[in-house]
LOMITOR-461735 format. One record per residue (C-alpha): residue in one letter; x, y, z. Coordinates in steps of 0.02 Angstrom, whole numbers, plus 32768, in hexadecimal, padded with zeros to 4 digits. Each point is the difference from the previous one (the first is absolute). Layout:
aXYZ...
//
This chain:
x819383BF7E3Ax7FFD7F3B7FDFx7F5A7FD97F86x7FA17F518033x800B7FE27F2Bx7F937F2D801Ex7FC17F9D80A6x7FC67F637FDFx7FAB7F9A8088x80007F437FDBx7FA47F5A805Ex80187F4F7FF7x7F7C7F967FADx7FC07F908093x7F75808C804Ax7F8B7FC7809Bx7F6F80518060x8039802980ADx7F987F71805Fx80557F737F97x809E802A8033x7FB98002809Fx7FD57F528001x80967FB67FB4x805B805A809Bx7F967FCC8081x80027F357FBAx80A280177FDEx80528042809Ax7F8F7FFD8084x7FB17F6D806Bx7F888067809Bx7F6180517FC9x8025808A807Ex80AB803B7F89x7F907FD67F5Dx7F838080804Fx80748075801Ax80517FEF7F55x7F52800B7FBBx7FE980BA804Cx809F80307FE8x7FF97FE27F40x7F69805B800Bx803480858063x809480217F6Ax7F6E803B7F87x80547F9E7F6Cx7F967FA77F83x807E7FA97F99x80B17FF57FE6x80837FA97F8Dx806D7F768030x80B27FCC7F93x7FC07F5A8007x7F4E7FAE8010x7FC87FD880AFx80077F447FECx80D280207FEEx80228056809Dx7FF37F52805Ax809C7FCF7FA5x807480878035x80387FB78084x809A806B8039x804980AF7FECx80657FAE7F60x7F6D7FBF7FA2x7FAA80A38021x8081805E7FD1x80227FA77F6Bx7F3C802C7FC3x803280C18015x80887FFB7F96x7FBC7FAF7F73x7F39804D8004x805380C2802Fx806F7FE97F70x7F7F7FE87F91x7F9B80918049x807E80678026x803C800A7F2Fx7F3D80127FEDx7FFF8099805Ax80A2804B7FD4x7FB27FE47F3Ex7F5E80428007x805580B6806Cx80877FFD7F76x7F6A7FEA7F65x7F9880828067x808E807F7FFEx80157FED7F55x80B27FC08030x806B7F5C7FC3x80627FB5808Bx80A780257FA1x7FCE80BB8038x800C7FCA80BCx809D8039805Ax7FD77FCC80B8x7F847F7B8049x7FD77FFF80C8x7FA47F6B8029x7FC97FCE80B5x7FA77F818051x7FD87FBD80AFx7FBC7F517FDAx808E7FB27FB0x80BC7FFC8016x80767FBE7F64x80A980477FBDx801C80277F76x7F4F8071802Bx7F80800C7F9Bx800F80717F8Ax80A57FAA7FBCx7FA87F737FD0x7F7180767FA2x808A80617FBDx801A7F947F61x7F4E7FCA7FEAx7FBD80B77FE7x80AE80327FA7x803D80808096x80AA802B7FA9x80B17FB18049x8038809E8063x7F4C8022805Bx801A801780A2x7FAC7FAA808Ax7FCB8047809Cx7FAF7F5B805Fx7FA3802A80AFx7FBD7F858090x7FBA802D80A5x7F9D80947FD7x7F607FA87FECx7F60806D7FE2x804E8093800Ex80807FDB7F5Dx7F7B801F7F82x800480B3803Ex80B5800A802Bx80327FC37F50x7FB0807B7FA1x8053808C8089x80AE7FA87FCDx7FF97FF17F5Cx7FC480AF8001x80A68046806Cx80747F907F78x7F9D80547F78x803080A88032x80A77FDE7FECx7FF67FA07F5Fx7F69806F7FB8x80167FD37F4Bx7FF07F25803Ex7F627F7E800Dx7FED7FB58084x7F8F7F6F8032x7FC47FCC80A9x7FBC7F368010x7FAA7FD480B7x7FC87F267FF6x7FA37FE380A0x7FCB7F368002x7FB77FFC80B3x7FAD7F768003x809F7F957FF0x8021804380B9x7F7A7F9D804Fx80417FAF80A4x7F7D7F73800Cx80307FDC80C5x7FF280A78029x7F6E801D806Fx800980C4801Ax7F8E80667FEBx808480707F9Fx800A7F7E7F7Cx7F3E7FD67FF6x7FEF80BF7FD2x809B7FEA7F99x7FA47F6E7F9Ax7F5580707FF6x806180907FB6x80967FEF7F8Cx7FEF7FDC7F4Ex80817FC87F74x803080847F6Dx8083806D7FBEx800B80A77FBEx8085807D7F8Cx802880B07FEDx804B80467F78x804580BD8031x807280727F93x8068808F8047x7FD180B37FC6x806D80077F59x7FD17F567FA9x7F4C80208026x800380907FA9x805D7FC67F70x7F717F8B7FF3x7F778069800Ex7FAF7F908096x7F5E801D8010x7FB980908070x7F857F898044x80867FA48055x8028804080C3x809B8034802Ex807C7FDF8093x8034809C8073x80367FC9809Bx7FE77F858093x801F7FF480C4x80287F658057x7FE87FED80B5x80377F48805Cx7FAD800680B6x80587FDC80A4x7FF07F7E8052x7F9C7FA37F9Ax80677F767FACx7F827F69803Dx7F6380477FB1x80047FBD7F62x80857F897F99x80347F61800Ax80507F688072x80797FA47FA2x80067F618035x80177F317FA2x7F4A80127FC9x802980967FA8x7F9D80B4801Dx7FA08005809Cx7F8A80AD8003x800C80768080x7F6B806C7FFCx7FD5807E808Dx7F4F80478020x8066809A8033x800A80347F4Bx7F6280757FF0x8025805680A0x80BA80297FA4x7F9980477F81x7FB3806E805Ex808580328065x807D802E7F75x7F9F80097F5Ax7FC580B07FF5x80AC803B803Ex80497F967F88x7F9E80537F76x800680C28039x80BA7FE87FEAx7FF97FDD7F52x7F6880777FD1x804580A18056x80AE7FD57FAAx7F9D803B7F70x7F86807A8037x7F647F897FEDx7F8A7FC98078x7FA97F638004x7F5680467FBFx805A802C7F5Ax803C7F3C7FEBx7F907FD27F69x80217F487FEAx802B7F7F80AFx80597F5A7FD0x80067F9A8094x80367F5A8028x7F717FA0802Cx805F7FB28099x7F547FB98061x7F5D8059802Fx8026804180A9x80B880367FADx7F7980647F90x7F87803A806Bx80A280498084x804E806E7F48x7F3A80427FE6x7FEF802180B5x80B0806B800Ax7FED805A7F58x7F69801A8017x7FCF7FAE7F4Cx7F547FBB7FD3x7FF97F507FC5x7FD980357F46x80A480478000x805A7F4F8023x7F7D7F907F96x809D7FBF7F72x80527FDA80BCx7F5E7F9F802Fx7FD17FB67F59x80B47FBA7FFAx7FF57FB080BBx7F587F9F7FC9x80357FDD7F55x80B17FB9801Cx802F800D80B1x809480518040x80A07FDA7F97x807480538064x808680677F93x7F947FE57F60x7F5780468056x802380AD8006x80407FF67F4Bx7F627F917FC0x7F9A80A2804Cx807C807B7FB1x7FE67FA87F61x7F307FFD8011x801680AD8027x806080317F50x7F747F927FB1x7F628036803Dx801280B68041x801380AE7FB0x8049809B806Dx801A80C47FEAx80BA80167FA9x807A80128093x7F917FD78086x80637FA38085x80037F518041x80467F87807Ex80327F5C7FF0x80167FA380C3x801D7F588039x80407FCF80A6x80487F518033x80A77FBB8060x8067806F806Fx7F7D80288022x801C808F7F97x7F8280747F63x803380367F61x7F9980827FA5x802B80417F4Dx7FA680B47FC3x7FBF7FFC7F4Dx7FCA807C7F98x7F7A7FC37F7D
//
């Protein structure tokens, strides 16, 4: 088993209430009241309140190309991204000399060297770390990176391990773009970044991590056929174009339950047993479709819907923001089980079982 040992969930400083962002949008981009109308109930329709932003609103004016934006992500997720990897390492009761491998992803911004080289010597990650980076997984890598870093663990069980997710999507914004995929795009995705620290089976217990602290035991992946154009992005010269199907809850419902039968019988549990849900908080119909097909109430998803109105969807870092509210702020029976999911580009779902 791979012990989650620190999650840290960290926010830029620039916070505004959902109907100021709004605004700035709407002035900003649009000229008909018919599309400011629409944005208006679409931004509603998110059930956000506020969200963070790398930079105030006043500064997305300036970024006037891909390159500008671009350059934003790499200096403000930096910066957040050594933040986060900091606060999991301090939380773990780890120093980052201890940390053999880092796997950082991101959607939102593209740079080599990635990311985490450029954290590397601020937080003091050793010489010989090595560095797993990801791009393209999107929402889904929050989930997927804990279920990889888990499968290296069990190969390298006496290691530490640290997964980093830095989501800036705000610096995405295509300003000329006048689909209604990127006015629910602007309504719904917030800035932040997240860490995990995790330690294979041996060095936790050389450590004496605490029992409190949930534990890895497998994961299922499943991409979906046919299904490349539901979610992702269009590369173009103005940089990251969203692509963002309404198809996406009807996927859930389709494949979810399957998805998560697969995993539970593998270990002789049914869903009824699963004490703790930590679920990427992908959009409210995304919600509603997971209660609907496992049959959960919405008290059993509240961290998932406290984090949507509180922050917004972060992609990759969401459904590690939630893991790490969950760690914080609830108590469950010893070994009761628990599943981590997130779904995203592929379109594909990643869910991890934990045992509390």
């Amino acid at each position: 088993m791979t012990t989650i040992a620190g999650v840290r969930g960290v926010l830029p400083e620039h916070r505004y209430s959902q109907q100021d962002i709004t605004e700035a949008i709407a002035d900003w981009c649009l000229t008909s009241d018919r599309e400011r109308a629409l944005l208006r109930r679409l931004h509603q329709n998110a059930q956000v309140r506020t969200r963070h932003t790398a930079v105030p609103l006043e500064r997305y004016r300036e970024l006037v190309d891909f390159g500008a934006s671009n350059d934003v992500f790499i200096e403000q997720g930096t910066a957040l991204g050594a933040r986060a990897v900091s606060e999991a390492l301090a939380a773990a009761g780890l120093d980052a000399a201890d940390v053999d491998l880092i796997l950082f992803t991101t959607v939102t911004g593209v740079l080599a060297p990635s990311l985490d080289a450029l954290i590397a010597p601020i937080v003091g990650l050793r010489p010989d770390v090595k560095r797993i980076p990801v791009f393209g997984l999107g929402c889904v890598a929050g989930a997927a990176g804990i279920a990889r870093v888990h499968d290296y663990l069990k190969s390298h069980p006496d290691e530490v391990a640290v997964l980093l997710s830095v989501e800036l999507c705000s610096l995405t914004l295509q300003p000329q773009d006048r689909s209604a995929a990127n006015m629910v795009a602007t309504g719904l995705f917030g800035d932040g970044a997240a860490a995990v620290v995790l330690v294979g089976a041996q060095r936790a217990e050389q450590l004496g991590i605490a029992e409190s602290m949930p534990t890895v035991l497998d994961s299922r992946s499943h991409l979906y056929p046919h299904t490349e154009r539901v979610m992702g992005w269009d590369v173009g010269s103005d940089g990251l174009k969203i692509v963002l199907d309404a198809e996406i809850p009807t996927l859930v419902e389709k494949y979810l339950a399957g998805d998560l039968s697969l995993l539970l019988d593998a270990h002789q549990l049914h869903s009824s047993e699963v004490a703790g849900w930590v679920c990427h908080p992908g959009g409210p119909r995304v919600i509603e479709a997971i209660q609907r097909t496992l049959g959960l109430d919405q008290g059993e998803l509240e961290l998932t819907w406290r984090s949507l109105a509180a922050i917004g969807n972060l992609s990759s870092s969401s459904v590690l923001h939630v893991l790490a509210d969950t760690v914080a702020s609830r108590s469950f029976e010893p070994g009761s089980p628990g599943v981590l999911m997130a779904m995203g580009p592929g379109f594909c779902s990643e869910l991890v079982l934990l045992r509390w």
